[in-house]
GUSEGU-480356 format. One record per residue (C-alpha): residue in one letter; x, y, z. Coordinates in steps of 0.02 Angstrom, whole numbers, plus 32768, in hexadecimal, padded with zeros to 4 digits. Layout:
BEGIN
aXYZ/...
// end
This chain:
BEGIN
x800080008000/x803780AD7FDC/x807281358059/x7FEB818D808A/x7FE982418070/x7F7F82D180BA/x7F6A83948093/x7FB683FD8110/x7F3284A7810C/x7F578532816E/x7EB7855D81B2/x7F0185E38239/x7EB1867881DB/x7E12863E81CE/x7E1D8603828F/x7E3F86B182B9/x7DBF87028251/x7D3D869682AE/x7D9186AA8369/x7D8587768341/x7CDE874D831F/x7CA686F583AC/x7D05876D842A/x7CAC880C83CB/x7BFF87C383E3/x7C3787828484/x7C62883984D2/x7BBF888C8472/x7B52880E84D1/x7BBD882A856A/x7BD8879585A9/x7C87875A85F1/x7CDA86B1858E/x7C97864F8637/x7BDF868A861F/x7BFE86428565/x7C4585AD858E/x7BD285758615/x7B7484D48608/x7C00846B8586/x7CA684DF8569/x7D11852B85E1/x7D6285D085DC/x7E01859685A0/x7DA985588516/x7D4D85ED84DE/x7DF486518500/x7E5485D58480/x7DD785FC841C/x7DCD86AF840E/x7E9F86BE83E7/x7E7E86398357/x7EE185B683A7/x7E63852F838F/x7DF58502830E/x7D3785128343/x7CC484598313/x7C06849382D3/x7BD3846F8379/x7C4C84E183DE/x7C15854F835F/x7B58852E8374/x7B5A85248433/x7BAB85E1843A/x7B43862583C4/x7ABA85EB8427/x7AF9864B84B3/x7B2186E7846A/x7A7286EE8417/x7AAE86E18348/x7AA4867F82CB/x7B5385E882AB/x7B64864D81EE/x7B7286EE824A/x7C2E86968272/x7C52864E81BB/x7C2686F3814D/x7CC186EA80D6/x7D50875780BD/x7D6A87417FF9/x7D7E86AD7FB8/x7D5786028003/x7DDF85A5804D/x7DE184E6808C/x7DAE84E68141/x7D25855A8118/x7CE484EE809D/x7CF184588123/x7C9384BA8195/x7C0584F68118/x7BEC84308108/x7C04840C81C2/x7B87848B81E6/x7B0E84468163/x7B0F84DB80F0/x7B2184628075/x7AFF84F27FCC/x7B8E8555801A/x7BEF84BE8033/x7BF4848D7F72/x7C0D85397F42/x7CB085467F99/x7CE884837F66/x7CC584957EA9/x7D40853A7EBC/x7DC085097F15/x7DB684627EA2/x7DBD84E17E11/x7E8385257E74/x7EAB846F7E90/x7F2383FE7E35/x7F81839E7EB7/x7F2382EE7EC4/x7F1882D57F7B/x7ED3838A7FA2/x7E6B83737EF9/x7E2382BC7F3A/x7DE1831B7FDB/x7D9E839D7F99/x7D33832F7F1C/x7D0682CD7FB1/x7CB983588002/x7C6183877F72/x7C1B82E37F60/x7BDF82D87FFA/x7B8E83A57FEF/x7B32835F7F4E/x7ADB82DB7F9D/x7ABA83388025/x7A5683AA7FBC/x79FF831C7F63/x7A6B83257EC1/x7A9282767EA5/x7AB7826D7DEC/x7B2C83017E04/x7B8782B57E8B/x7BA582097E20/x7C2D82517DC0/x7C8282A87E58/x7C8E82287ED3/x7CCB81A97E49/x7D6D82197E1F/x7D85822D7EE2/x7D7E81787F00/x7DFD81547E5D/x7E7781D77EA5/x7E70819F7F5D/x7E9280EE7F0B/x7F2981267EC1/x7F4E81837F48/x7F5E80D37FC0/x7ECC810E803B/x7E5F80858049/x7DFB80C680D5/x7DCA81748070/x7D9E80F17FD7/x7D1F80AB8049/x7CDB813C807D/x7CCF81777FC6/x7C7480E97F99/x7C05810A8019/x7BD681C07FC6/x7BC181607F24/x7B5180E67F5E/x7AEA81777FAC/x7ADF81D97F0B/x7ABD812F7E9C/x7A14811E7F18/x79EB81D67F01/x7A1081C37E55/x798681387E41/x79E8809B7E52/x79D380587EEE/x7A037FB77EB3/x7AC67FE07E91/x7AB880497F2F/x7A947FC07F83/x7B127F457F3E/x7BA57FCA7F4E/x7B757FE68014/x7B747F1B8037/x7C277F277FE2/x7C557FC08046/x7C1F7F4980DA/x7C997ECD80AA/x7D197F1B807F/x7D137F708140/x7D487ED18185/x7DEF7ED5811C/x7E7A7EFE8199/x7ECA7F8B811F/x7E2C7FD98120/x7E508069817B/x7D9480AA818F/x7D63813E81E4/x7D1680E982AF/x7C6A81198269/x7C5180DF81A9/x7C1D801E81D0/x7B7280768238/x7B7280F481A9/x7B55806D812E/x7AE880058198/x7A79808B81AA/x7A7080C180E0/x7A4F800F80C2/x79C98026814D/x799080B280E2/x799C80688039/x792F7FCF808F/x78AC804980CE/x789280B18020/x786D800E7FBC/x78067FE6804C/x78507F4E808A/x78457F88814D/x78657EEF81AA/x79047EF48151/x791D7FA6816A/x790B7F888239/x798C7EF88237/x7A0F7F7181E6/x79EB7FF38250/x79D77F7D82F7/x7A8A7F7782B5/x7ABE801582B4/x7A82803F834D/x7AE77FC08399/x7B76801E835B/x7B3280C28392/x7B9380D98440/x7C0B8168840D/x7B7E81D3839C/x7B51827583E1/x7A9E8290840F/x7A7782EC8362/x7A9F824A8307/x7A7481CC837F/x79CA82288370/x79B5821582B9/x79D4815682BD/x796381398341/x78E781C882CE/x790C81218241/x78E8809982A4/x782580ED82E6/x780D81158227/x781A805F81F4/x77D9801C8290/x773D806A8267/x7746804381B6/x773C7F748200/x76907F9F8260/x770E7FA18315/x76BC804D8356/x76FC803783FF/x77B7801083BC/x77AF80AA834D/x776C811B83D6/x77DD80DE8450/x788380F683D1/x783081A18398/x782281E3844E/x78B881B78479/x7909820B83CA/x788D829A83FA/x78D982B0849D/x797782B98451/x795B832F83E4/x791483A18459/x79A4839684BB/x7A2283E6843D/x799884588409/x79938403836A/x78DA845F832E/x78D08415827B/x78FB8372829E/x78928382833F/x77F783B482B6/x782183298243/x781782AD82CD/x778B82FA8314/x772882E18267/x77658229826F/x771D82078317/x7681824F82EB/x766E81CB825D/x76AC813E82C9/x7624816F8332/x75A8819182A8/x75C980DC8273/x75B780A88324/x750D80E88337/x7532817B839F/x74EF82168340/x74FC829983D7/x75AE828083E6/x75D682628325/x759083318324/x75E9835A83B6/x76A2831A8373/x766A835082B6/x762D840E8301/x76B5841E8357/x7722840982B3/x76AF84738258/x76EB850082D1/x77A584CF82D6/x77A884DB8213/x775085758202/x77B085C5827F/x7848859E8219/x780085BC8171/x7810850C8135/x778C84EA80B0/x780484548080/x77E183F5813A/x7747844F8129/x76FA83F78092/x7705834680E3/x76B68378819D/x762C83CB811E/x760E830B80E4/x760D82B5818A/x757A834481C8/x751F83168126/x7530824C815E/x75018282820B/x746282D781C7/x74358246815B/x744681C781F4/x73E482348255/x7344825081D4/x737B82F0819B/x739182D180D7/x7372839A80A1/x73F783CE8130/x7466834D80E3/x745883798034/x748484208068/x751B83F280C8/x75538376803E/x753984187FBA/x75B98462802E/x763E83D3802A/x763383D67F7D/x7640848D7F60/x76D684997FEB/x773483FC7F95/x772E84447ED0/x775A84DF7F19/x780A849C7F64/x781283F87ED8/x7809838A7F5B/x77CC82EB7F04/x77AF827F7FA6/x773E82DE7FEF/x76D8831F7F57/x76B582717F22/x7683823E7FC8/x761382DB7FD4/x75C2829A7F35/x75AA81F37F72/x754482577FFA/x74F282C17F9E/x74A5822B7F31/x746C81E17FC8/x7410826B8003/x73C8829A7F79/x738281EB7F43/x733D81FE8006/x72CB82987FCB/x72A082377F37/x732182B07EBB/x7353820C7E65/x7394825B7DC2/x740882D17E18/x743982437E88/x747481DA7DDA/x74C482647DBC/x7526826B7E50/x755281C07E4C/x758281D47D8C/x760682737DCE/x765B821D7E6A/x767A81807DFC/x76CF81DD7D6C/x773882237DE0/x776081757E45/x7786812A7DA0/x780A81837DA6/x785F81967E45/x780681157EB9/x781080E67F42/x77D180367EF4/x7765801F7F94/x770A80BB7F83/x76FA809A7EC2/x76A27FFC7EF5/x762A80317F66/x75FC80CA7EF3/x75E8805D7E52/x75607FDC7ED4/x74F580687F0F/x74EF80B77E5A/x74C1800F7E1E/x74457FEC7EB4/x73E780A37E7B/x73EE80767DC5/x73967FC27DE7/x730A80367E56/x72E980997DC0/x72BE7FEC7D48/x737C801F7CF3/x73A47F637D0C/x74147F5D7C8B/x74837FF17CA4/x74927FAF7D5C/x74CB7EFE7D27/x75597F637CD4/x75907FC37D5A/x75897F227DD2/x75F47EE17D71/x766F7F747D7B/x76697F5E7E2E/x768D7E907E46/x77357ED07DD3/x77727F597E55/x77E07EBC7E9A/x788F7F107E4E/x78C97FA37EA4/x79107FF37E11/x785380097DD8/x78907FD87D28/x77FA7F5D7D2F/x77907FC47D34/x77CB804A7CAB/x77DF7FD07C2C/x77387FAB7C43/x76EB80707C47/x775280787BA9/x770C7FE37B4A/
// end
């Protein structure tokens, strides 16, 4: 194996841009570097700090911010151009746009291959973060070809763990899936060199590639996993796994599992005032409770969303909480409230492209309106959320869409057209969907 080589970076101006920072805002609030550090730092800590001697982590960052009443940016404004700790940071501190802005420029400066590897690793990782798969493909590829070259086994694996992750957003689960259960081999190697925490990374984005094609029982057992490996994670994370394992729980019928993982992720969340991933879980739990029977405290959880995601302005979050009030409202005989609430989802969703929840408000929408006897518009419905599921899956949801279409279609005497679409639906078995488009194609 090769020497292995790492990128010195002086990051000692950009440390001391962000300590002036922090002492400026600390002396306008008027607060001594104890009063800051109270609770999780100590003085010494703030003090290093403020001269720049140490590098501040997101959550040092996060935690004084807090404190001094601003926002974690007001600490990372740039001075010119970007440079590679601030980029790190940007991505650390999940302002993932900003994050590939500054990689694709500094990639643009670079031409040695070790700094050029991390950089397209961290540009692989900001493009899935944002959802951009197929642009991501290319990038982590080239990182994962350079760190081979390179002799770095361990940063291979972890590339190949980006690529999986933008092959699944990109539509093929299947060779996500397949390049993870290598990834999970390959772990065991004693060269591998890993970072501690990739083996419950990839446990838990097999959990999540399990979960989207709707196979939960197998999602749980990878993420029953992961949690066994979860001793070191940090409350934030720890909460989101835990936020994973109520989602599928509830998915298998197990209400009381999912409420009890979902309280406890809940409770996490809370704790490192986490408020919207505190919302999102707070939406789950009021479907795990909606499928448990429990409508009174399905509204509480999914009002108390509602006001966390209006409060931040985030139609995004917003759009699927819409959709579990419209379910609420159906459960609970209220099919003009729901139709109303599902108009909502859907308006919220094409608003910010999010495909997930606009097809599920659809779904919704058809089922409330075939409820006030609008079947036409409800065919319709159906006819929108499976174009787009055709397309993107999840294969589970695909199913269940193409049954109830068919099940309205046989109510209206349309016996024919429903045959066809059962049909569709006994094919959703391959998780690539290609099944299925072959046959909307014939």
């Amino acid at each position: 194996m090769g020497r292995r080589t790492r990128i010195v970076v002086d990051d000692t101006p950009l440390a001391s841009r962000i300590g002036g920072r922090i002492r400026a805002a600390r002396l306008a609030a008027g607060l001594t570097q104890q009063q800051v550090a109270q609770g999780r730092y100590t003085k010494a800590y703030i003090s290093s700090l403020e001269q720049g001697h140490a590098k501040p982590s997101m959550a040092a960052l996060d935690f004084i911010a807090q404190r001094l009443g601003l926002p974690a940016a007001s600490f990372l404004e740039r001075d010119g151009r970007w440079d590679r700790m601030e980029a790190d940071l940007q991505l650390a501190s999940g302002r993932w746009a900003e994050a590939a802005e500054a990689y694709r420029q500094l990639l643009a400066e670079t031409t040695e291959r070790a700094a050029r590897a991390e950089v397209l690793a961290g540009l692989a990782e900001a493009l899935c973060r944002l959802e951009r798969g197929h642009q991501a493909l290319g990038v982590a590829a080239e990182s994962i070809e350079l760190f081979g070259a390179l002799g770095r086994p361990g940063d291979v694996l972890t590339g190949r763990y980006w690529l999986a992750y933008a092959r699944f957003q990109a539509g093929d689960a299947t060779g996500a899936r397949s390049l993870l259960l290598q990834v999970l081999d390959d772990l065991d190697a004693p060269d591998a060199h890993a970072p501690s925490d990739l083996r419950m990374r990839v446990l838990t984005a097999l959990g999540w590639v399990a979960s989207d094609q709707g196979a939960h029982a197998e999602a749980v057992d990878w993420l029953d996993r992961a949690r066994a490996l979860s001793d070191d994670l940090d409350d934030r994370r720890r909460a989101a796994l835990l936020s994973m394992v109520a989602t599928n729980r509830a998915a298998l019928g197990d209400v009381e599992g999912a409420v009890r993982a979902g309280t406890e992720s809940l409770a996490l969340y809370r704790s490192v005032e986490a408020r919207l991933e505190a919302a999102i879980l707070e939406n789950n739990l009021a479907v795990a409770w909606l499928q448990g029977g429990d409508l009174d405290r399905a509204a509480g959880y999914a009002a108390s969303a509602r006001q966390r995601h209006e409060a931040a302005g985030d139609q995004r979050s917003l759009a699927h909480v819409a959709d579990t009030e419209a379910r609420i409202a159906l459960a609970d005989g209220r099919p003009d409230e729901a139709c109303q609430l599902a108009t909502e989802a859907v308006t919220l969703a094409r608003a910010t492209t999010n495909d997930r929840a606009l097809t599920n408000g659809l779904v919704t929408s058809a089922v409330a309106l075939d409820t006030l006897g609008r079947r036409d518009e409800a065919l319709d419905a159906y006819a929108a959320a499976v174009a787009i599921l055709r397309g993107s899956g999840p294969a589970s949801a695909l199913r269940d869409a193409l049954v109830a279409w068919a099940d309205l279609l046989a109510r209206e005497g349309r016996h024919r057209e429903a045959f066809e679409l059962s049909r569709d639906a006994l094919r959703v078995d391959d998780p690539s969907l290609e099944a299925v488009r072959v046959s909307a194609s014939a």
